[in-house]
C-alpha positions in Angstrom: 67.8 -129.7 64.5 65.6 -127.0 64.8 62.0 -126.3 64.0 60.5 -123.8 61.9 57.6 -122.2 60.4 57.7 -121.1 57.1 55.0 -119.0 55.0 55.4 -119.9 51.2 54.0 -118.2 48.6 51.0 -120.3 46.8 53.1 -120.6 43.6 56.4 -120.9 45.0 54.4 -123.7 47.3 53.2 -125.9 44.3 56.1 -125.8 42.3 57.9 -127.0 45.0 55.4 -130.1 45.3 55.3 -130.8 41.7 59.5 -131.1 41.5 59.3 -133.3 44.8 57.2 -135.2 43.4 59.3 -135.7 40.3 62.4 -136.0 42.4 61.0 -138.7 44.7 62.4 -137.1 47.9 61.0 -135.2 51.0 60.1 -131.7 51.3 62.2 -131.3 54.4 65.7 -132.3 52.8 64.8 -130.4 49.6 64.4 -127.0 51.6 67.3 -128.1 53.6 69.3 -128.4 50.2 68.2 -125.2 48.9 68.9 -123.7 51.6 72.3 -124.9 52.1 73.0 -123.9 48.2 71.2 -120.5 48.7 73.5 -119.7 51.9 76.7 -120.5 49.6 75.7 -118.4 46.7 74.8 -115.6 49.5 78.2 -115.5 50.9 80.0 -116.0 47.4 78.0 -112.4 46.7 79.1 -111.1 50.2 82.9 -112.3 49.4 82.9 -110.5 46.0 81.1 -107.3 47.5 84.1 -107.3 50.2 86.7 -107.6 47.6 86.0 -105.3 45.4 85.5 -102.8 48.4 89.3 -103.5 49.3 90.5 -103.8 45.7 89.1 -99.8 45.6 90.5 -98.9 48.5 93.9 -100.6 47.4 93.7 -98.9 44.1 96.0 -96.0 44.0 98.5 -97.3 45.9 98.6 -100.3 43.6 99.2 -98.0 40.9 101.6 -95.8 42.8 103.5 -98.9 43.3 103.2 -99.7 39.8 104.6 -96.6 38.5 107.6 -97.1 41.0 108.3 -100.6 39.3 108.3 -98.7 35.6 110.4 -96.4 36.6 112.7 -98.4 37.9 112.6 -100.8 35.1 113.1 -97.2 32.8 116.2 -96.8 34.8 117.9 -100.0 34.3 117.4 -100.2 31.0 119.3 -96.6 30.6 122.1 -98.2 31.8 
């Protein structure tokens, strides 16, 4: 486990205490916990980001391919 030091804003500080309080648990595992669901949400955003960077560079050959399909389906119909 590692150590750290950690500047919190005044508000963002006695929130904190007042829900801990509430919640009947330490500070330590609560920071730990919103971390952990902060670094989840983080790479959910980084995931979705990435995808829709491939899904644009994917585009046009998605719809090249598409057309290809139509026209194929155009043709076996005319038989």
């Amino acid at each position: 486990m590692k150590n750290l030091s950690l500047k919190l804003e005044d508000e963002i500080f006695q929130e904190t205490e007042s829900i801990l309080g509430k919640l009947h648990t330490n500070r330590n595992r609560y920071i730990n916990e919103a971390l952990e669901f902060y670094n989840k949400l983080q790479k959910r955003r980084l995931l979705a980001k990435q995808l829709a960077k491939e899904s644009h560079l994917v585009a046009d050959d998605s719809l090249s391919v598409l057309k290809e399909f139509e026209a194929l389906e155009d043709a076996d119909k005319a038989i």
